[in-house]
C-alpha positions as CSV (number, residue, x, y, z in Angstrom):
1,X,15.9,95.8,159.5
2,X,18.3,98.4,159.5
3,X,16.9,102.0,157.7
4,X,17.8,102.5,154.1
5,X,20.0,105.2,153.4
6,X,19.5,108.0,151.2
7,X,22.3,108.8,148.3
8,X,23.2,112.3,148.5
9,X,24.7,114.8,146.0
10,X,27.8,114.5,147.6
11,X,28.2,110.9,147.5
12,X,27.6,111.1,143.5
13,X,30.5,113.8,143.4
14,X,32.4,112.1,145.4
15,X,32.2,109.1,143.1
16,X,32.7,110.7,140.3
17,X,36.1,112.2,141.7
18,X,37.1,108.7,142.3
19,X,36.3,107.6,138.7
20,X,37.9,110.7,137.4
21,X,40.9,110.1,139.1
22,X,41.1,106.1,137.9
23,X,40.7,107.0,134.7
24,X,43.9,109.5,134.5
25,X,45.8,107.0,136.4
26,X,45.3,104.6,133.8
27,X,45.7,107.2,131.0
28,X,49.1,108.1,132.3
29,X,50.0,104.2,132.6
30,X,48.5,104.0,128.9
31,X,50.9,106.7,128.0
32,X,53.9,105.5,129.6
33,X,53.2,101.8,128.4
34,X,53.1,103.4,124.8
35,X,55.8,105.5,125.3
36,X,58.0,102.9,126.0
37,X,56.9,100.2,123.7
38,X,57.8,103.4,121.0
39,X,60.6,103.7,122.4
40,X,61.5,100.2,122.7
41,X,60.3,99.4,118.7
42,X,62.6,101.9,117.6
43,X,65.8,100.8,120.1
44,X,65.0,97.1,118.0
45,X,64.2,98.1,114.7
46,X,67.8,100.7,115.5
47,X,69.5,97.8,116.0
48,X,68.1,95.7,113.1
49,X,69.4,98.3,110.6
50,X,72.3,98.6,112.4
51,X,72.7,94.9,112.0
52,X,71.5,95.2,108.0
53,X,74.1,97.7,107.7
54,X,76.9,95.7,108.4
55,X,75.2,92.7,105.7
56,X,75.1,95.5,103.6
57,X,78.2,96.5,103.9
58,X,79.4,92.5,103.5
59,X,77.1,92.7,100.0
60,X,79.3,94.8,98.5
61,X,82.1,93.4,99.0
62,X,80.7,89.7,97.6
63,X,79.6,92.1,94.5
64,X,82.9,93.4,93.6
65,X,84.1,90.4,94.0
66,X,81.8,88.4,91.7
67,X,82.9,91.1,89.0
68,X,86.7,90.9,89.8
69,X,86.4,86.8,89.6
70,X,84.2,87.4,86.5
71,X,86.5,89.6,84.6
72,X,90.3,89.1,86.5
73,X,91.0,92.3,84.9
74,X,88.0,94.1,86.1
75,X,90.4,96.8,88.8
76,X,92.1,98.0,86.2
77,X,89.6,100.3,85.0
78,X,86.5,102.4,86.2
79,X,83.2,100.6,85.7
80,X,81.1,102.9,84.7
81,X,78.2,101.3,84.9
82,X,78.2,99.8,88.2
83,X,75.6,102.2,90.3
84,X,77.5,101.2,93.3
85,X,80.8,102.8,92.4
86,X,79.4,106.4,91.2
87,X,80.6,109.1,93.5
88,X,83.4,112.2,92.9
89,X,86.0,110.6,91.5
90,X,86.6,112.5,88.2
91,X,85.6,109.9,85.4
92,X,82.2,108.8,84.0
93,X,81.3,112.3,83.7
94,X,81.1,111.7,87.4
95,X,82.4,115.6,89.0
96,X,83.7,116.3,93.1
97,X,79.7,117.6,93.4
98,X,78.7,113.7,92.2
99,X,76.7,111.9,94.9
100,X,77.8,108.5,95.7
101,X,75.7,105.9,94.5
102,X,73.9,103.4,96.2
103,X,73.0,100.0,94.8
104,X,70.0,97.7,96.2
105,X,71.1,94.7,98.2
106,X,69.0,92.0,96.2
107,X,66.1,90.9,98.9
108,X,67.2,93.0,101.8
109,X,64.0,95.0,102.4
110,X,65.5,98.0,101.4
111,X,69.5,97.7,102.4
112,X,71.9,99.8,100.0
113,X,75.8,99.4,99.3
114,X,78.3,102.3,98.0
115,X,81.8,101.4,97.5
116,X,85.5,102.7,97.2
117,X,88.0,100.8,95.4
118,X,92.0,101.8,95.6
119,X,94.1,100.1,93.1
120,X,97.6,102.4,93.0
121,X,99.5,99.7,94.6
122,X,97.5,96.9,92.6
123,X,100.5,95.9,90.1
124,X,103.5,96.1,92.7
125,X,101.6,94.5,95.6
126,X,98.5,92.5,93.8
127,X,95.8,93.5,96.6
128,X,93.4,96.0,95.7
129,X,91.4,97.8,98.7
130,X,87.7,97.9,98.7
131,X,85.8,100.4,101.4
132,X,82.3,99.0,101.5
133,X,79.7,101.2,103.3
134,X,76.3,99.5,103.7
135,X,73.0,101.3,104.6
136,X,69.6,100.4,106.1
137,X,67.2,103.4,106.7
138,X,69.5,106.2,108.9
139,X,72.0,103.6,109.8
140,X,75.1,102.6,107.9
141,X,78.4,100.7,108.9
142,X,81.9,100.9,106.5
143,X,84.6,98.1,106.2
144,X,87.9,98.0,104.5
145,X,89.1,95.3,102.8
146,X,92.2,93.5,101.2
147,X,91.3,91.1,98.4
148,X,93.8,89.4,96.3
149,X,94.2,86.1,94.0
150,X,95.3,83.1,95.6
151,X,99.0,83.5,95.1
152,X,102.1,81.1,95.5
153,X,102.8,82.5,98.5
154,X,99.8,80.5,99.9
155,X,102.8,77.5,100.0
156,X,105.6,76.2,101.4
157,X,105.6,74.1,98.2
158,X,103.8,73.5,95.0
159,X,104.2,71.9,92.2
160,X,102.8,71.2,88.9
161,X,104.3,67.6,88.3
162,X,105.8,65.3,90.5
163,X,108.3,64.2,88.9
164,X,112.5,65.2,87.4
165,X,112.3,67.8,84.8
166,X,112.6,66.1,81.7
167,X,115.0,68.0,80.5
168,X,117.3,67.2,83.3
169,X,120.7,65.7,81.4
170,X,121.8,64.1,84.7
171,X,119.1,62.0,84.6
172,X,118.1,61.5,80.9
173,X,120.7,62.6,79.0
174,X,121.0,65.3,76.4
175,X,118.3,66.5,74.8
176,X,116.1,63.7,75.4
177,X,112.2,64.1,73.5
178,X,110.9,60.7,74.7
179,X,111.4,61.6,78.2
180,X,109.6,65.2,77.2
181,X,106.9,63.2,75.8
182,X,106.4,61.0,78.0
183,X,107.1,62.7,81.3
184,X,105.3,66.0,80.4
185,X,102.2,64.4,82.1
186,X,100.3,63.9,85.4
187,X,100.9,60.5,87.0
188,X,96.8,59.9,87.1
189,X,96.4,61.4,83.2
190,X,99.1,58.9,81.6
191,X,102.6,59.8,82.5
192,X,104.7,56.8,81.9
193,X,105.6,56.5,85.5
194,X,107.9,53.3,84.6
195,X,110.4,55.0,82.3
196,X,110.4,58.9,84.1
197,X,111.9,59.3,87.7
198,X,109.4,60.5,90.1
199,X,110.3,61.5,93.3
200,X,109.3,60.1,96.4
201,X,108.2,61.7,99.7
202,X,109.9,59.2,102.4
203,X,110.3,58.9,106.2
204,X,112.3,62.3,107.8
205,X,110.6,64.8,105.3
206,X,108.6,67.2,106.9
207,X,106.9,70.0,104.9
208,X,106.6,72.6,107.5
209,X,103.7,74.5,105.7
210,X,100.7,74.1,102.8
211,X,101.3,72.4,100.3
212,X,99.4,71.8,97.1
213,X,100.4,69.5,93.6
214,X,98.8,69.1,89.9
215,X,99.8,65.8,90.3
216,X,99.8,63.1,92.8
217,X,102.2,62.4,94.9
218,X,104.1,59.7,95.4
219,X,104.7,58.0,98.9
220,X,107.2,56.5,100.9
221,X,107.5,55.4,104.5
222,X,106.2,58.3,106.8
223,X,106.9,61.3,105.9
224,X,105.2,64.1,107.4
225,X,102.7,67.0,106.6
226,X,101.9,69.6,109.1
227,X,100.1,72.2,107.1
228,X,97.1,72.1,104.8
229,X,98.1,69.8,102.1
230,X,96.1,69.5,98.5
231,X,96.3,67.7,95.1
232,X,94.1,67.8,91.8
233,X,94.0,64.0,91.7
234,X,90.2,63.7,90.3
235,X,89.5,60.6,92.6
236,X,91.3,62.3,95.5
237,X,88.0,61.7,99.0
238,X,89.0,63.5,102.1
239,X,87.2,61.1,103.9
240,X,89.3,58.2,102.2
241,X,93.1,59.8,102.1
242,X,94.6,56.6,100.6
243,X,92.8,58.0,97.3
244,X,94.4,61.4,97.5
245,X,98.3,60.1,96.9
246,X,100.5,57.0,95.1
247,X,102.3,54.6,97.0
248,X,105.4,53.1,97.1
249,X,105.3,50.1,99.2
250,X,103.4,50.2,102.4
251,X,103.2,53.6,103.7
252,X,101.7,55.8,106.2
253,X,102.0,59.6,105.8
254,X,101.3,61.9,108.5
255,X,98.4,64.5,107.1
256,X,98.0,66.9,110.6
257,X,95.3,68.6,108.6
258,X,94.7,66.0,106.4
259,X,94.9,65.9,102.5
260,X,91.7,67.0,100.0
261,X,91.1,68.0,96.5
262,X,91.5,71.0,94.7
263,X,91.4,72.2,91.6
264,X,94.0,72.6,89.3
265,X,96.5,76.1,89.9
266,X,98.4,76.9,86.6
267,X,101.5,78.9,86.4
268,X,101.9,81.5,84.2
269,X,103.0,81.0,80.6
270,X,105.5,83.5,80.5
271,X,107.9,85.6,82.4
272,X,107.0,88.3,79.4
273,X,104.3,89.4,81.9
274,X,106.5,91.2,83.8
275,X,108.4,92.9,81.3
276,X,106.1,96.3,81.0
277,X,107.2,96.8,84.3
278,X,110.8,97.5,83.5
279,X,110.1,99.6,80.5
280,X,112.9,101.8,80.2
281,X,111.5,104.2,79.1
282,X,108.9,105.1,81.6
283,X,109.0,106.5,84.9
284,X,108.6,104.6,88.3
285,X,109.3,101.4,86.6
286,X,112.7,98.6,87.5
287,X,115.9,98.0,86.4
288,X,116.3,96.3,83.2
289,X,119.5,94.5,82.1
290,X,120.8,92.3,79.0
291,X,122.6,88.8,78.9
292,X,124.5,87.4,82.1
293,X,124.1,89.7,84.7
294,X,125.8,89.6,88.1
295,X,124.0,91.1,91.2
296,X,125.7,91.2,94.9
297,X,123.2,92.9,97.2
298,X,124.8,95.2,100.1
299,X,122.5,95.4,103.3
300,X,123.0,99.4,103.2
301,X,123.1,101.8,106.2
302,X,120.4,102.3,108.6
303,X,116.6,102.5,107.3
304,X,117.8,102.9,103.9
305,X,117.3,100.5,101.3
306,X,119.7,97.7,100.4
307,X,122.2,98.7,97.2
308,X,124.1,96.4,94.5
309,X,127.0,96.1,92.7
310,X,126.0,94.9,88.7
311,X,128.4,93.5,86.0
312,X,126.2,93.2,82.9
313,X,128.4,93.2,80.4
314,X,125.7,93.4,77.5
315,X,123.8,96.0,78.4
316,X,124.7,99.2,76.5
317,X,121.9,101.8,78.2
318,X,120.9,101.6,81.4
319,X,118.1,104.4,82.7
320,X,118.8,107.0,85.7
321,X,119.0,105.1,88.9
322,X,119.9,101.6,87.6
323,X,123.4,102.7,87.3
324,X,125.3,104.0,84.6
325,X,127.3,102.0,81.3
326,X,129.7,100.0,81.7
327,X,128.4,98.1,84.6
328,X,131.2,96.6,86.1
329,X,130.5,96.5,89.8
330,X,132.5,99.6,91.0
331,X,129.3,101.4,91.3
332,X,126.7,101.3,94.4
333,X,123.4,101.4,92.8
334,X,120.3,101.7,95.0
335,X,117.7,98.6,94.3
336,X,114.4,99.4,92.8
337,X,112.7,99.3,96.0
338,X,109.4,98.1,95.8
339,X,110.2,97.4,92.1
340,X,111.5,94.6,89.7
341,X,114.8,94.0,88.4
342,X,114.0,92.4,84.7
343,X,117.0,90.2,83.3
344,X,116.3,89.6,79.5
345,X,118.1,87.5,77.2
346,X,119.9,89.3,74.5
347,X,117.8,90.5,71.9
348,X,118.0,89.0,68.3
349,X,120.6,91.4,65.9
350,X,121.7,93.3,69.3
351,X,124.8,93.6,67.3
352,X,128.6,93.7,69.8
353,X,128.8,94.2,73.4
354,X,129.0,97.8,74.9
355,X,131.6,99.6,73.6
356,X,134.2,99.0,76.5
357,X,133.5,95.5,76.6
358,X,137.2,93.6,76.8
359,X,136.6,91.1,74.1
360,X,133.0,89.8,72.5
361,X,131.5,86.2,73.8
362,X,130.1,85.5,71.0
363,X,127.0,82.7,71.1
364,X,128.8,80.2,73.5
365,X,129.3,80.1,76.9
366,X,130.8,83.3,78.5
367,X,134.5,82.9,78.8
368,X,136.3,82.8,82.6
369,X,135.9,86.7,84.2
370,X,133.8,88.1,81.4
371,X,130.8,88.5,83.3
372,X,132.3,90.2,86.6
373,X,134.1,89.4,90.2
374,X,135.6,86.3,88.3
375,X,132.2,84.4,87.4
376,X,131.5,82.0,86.1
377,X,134.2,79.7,86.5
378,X,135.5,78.7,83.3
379,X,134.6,75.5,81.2
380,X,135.8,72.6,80.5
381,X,135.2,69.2,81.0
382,X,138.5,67.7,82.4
383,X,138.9,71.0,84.4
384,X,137.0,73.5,84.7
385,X,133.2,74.1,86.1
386,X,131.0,71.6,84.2
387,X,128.4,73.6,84.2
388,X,129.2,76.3,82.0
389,X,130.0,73.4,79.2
390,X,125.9,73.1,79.3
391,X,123.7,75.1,76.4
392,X,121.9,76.8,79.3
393,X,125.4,78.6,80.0
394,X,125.2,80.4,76.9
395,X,126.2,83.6,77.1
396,X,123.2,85.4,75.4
397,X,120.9,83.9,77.8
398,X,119.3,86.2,80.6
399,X,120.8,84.7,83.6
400,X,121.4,86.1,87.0
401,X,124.1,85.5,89.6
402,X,122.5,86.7,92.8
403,X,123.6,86.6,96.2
404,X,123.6,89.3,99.3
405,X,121.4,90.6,102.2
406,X,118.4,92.8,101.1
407,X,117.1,95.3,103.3
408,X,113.7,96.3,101.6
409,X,111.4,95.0,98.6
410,X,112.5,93.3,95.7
411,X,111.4,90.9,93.0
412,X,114.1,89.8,90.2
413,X,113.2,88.3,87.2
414,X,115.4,86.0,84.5
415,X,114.3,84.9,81.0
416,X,116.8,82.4,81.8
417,X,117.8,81.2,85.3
418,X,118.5,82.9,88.2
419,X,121.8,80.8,90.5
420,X,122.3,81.5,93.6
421,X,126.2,82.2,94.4
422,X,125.9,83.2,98.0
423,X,123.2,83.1,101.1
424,X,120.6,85.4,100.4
425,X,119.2,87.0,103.4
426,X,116.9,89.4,104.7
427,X,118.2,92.4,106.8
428,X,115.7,92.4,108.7
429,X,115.8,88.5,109.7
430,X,112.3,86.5,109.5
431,X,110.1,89.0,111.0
432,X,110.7,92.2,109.3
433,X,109.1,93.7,106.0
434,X,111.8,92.7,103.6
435,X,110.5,91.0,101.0
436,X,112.6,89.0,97.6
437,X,110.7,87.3,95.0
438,X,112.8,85.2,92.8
439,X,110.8,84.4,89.2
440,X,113.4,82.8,86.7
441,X,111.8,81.5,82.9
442,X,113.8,78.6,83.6
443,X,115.2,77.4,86.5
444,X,116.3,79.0,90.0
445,X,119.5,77.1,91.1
446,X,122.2,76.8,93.7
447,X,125.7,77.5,92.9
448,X,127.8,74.2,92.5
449,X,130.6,74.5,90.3
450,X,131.8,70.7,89.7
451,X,134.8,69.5,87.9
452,X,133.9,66.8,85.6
453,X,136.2,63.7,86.1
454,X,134.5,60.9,83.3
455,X,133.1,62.6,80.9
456,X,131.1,60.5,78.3
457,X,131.8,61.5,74.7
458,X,129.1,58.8,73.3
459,X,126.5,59.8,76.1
460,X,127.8,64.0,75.7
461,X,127.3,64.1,79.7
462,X,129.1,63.8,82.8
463,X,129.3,60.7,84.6
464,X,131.5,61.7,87.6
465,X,133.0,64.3,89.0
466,X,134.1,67.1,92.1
467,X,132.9,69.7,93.8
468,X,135.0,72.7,93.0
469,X,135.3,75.9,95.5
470,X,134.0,79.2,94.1
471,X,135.6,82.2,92.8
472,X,137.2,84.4,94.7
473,X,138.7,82.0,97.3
474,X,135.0,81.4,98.4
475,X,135.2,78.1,98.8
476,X,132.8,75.7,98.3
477,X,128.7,76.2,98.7
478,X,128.2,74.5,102.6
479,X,124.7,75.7,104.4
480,X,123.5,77.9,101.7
481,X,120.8,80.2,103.5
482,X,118.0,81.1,100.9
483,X,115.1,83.8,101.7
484,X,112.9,84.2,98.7
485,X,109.6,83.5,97.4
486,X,110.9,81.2,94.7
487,X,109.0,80.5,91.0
488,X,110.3,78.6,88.2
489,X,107.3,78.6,85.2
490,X,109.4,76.0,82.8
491,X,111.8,73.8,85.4
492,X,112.5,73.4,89.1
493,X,114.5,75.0,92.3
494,X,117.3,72.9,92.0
495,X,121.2,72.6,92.6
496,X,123.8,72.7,89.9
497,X,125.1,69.1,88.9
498,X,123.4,68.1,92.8
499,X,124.8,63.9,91.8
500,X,128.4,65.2,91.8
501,X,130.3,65.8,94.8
502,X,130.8,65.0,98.5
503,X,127.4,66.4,100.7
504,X,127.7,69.9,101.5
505,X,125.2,69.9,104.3
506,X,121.8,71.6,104.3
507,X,119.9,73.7,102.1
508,X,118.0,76.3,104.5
509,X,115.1,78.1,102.4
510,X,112.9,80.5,104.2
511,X,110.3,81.1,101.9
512,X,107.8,79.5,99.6
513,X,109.1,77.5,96.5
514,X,106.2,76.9,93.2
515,X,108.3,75.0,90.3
516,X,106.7,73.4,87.0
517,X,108.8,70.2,87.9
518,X,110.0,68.9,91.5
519,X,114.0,69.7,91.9
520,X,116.8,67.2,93.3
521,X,119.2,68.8,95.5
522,X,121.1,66.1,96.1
523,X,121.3,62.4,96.5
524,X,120.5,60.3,99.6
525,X,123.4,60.2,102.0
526,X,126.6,61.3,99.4
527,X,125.8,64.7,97.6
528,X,124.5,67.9,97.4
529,X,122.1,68.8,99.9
530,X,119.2,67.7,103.0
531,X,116.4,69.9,103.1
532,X,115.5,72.5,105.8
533,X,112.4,74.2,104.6
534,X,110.1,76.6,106.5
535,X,107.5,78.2,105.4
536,X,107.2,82.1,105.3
537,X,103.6,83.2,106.2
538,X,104.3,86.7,105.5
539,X,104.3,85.9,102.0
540,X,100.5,84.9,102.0
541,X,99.2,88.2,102.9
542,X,102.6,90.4,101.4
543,X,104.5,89.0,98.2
544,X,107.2,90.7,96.7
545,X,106.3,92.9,94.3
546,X,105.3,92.1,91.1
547,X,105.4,88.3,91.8
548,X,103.4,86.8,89.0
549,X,99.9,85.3,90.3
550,X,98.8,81.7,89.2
551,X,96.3,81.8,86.3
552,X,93.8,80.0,87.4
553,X,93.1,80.9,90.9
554,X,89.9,83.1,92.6
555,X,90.3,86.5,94.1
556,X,89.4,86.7,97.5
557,X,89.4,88.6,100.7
558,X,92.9,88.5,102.6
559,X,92.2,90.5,105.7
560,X,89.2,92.7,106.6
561,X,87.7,95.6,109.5
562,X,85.3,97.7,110.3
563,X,86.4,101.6,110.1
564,X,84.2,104.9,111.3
565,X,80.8,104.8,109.6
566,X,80.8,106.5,106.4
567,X,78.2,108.6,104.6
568,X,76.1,109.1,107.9
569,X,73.3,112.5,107.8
């Protein structure tokens, strides 16, 4: 057995050295684990409120909206009540030492929204600009965005009924109140679809865009629908498109993105609307005009806006920079850029014509060169343009005669209609920032003076006739090139007399068209026009100014980005 040996003192110091020096190890690998987990909890929960930030942020923005689609009017004014728009803006008692204020996001452990709203450009442009900064603890994260309503510029083509204006004489005579009573209808709510003529959509059309309809369409053959394509027809099941649409026959349209429900999207009751913005009395507002007005747009020099030449006979007083009385087109008068030009009908006990006026009108149509430049062609029926023998002619109306290439921003407005004489162009072709809106009471129309050659006494209408060229040794209307945004509230984009006539080729239209009632421009294979529609996109996110917004349709965010954090200690 080997001898036992005897523990010493230095063997217990020894061990205790040993011990000593485990236990600081682990101490320092306790404080580096903890250390780094703090760390590490912090890096995460960092980046959780960095994340809640941004919700926050996004919570704002659904709030405003939920007040702007409660109350449509609700930019127009400064809410004072709303917590989450206090800050130093000068109203509510609110001063430039106000803090801004920050509202709880409902449920979000703590997450706050402040917000901005910009609204100077909101009646021209009909976006209004919201800067949403959300916060969570020391974090916060700001975004800018566009909201606006669902506009008409959301479509190639809308409509509210699918069918001829009833008060189209070509088709149902003068003046006809059964057709208005019973055409005045949608197709699935009643409309006598026997008796009114609704238009098919037939093999070789091609709607190049969205498109959305009251009504319900009516099909032929295979026509084709490349962009997003909607109806309010209560029965209409995405998943069963034969509900969604009438049929003529046995046909198979083409729905690329098929075809779905929607609610209904009413126009606007009135062109009135518009009319505070050409108050002639106030500052920064447009150009307003009386009676039968002539307009020829001139593309201008450079980066300057576009001028015109206006005959308006009627109008007595004009205000500085809508040119000076008598308008007679020997002045070149800038356009209200970024503005409206308001055409109203003459006012009731208006009394004479300016002074210098050659001869008075009276309440029938306007006599051969009153107007200006030699329009409208003088009527008659056995001669003359049969359009102006028409009541719409009458020369108290608020009509424009509108052609020329625009180089900048424009909306024009008619109590009556607007016809087109000439292409209307943009300067800057289809990719530039020029902008025309086109918003007529009535009807928007293409020239097409037609000489009347069997005329119906019995039936007062036109039963035949001619084209006729245009004044000025213009000729006749072939190719007319159209870019507007175009909205009729009581008729349809249409063509003047569009049955009479051999074919004058193809109506291009860059732009978006929205029209109570679907317009004929010509008949298959013998007159007027074919169709060449594209759709201009820029109109979605950029409308002319002042272009009137459908009644009935949500605001909601157009474009959106996150800017420099806002509001940070």
């Amino acid at each position: 057995m080997s001898p036992e040996r005897t523990r010493t003192a230095k063997d217990e110091g020894y061990a205790l050295l040993v011990v000593l020096a485990t236990v600081t190890i682990l101490i320092g690998l306790l404080t580096v684990v903890l250390t780094y987990s703090t760390r590490t909890i912090k890096t995460v929960r960092d980046a959780s409120d960095w994340n809640q930030a941004l919700l926050a942020a996004d919570a704002g923005v659904a709030d405003y909206l939920a007040r702007l689609n409660a109350d449509e009017s609700y930019w127009r004014a400064i809410d004072c009540t709303n917590t989450a728009l206090k800050g130093p803006i000068g109203t509510c008692g609110w001063g430039a030492t106000t803090k801004p204020g920050w509202a709880n996001v409902p449920g979000g452990g703590g997450a706050q929204f402040h917000y901005e709203v910009n609204t100077t450009s909101t009646p021209s442009t009909g976006t209004v600009v919201l800067t949403s900064t959300g916060k969570m603890r020391e974090e916060t994260r700001t975004i800018e965005v566009r909201m606006r309503r669902g506009g008409f510029g959301e479509f190639l083509y809308y409509t509210v009924y699918e069918t001829v204006d009833p008060e189209n004489e070509a088709v149902y005579g003068y003046q006809n109140q059964t057709a208005i009573n019973r055409c005045t209808k949608y197709a699935y709510d009643g409309r006598d679809t026997n008796y009114c003529s609704d238009i098919n959509f037939v093999s070789g059309d091609v709607i190049d865009g969205p498109l959305h309809t009251n009504d319900s369409m009516l099909m032929y053959g295979s026509p084709r629908f490349n962009g997003t394509t909607t109806t309010s027809k209560p029965d209409c099941d995405k998943l069963r498109p034969t509900t969604c649409y009438r049929r003529n026959g046995s046909p198979s349209p083409n729905f690329v993105r098929g075809i779905a429900y929607r609610d209904e999207i009413q126009l606007p009751e009135s062109i009135g609307d518009l009319k505070p913005y050409a108050d002639p009395t106030q500052p920064g507002t447009g150009c307003l005009y009386t009676g039968p007005t002539r307009i020829v747009i001139k593309e201008g020099s450079g980066s300057n806006p576009s001028t015109m030449k206006v005959w308006s006979p009627w109008t007595k007083t004009s205000k500085t920079g809508c040119g000076t009385v008598p308008l007679d087109g020997t002045k070149d008068i800038t356009i209200p850029n970024n503005n409206l030009v308001y055409v109203r009908d003459v006012p009731s006990g208006y009394g004479n014509p300016y002074a210098g006026a050659s001869k008075n009108p009276g309440t029938g149509a306007c006599p051969e060169k009153w107007i200006g430049n030699n329009y409208p062609l003088a009527g008659t029926t056995t001669s003359g343009d049969y359009n102006q023998t028409l009541d719409e002619a009458k020369c108290t109306y608020g009509t424009v005669y509108l052609e020329g290439k625009l180089r900048g921003r424009l909306t024009v407005a008619a109590e009556n209609n607007i016809v087109i004489t000439d292409d209307l162009t943009y300067s800057g072709g289809r990719t530039g920032t020029d902008a025309l809106g086109l918003i007529a009471n009535e009807s928007v129309k293409i020239y097409h003076p037609v000489r009347c050659t069997n005329y119906s006494s019995y039936q007062r209408e036109c039963n035949g006739g001619s084209n006729l060229s245009r004044p000025n040794s213009a000729g006749v209307f072939e190719d007319p090139v159209v870019n507007a945004a175009i909205l009729t509230l009581q008729h349809s984009f249409t063509v003047q007399q569009y049955q009479f006539g051999s074919r004058l080729g193809d109506l291009n239209l860059f732009g978006t068209i929205a029209q109570k009632f679907r317009g004929p421009v010509g008949t298959t294979g013998s007159s007027g026009y074919l169709k060449q529609y594209v759709y201009d996109t820029r109109m979605r996110y950029a409308p002319p100014p002042y272009f009137l917004d459908p009644v009935r349709s949500a605001w909601g965010v157009k474009t959106y980005g996150e800017l420099t954090p806002r509001y940070r200690d």
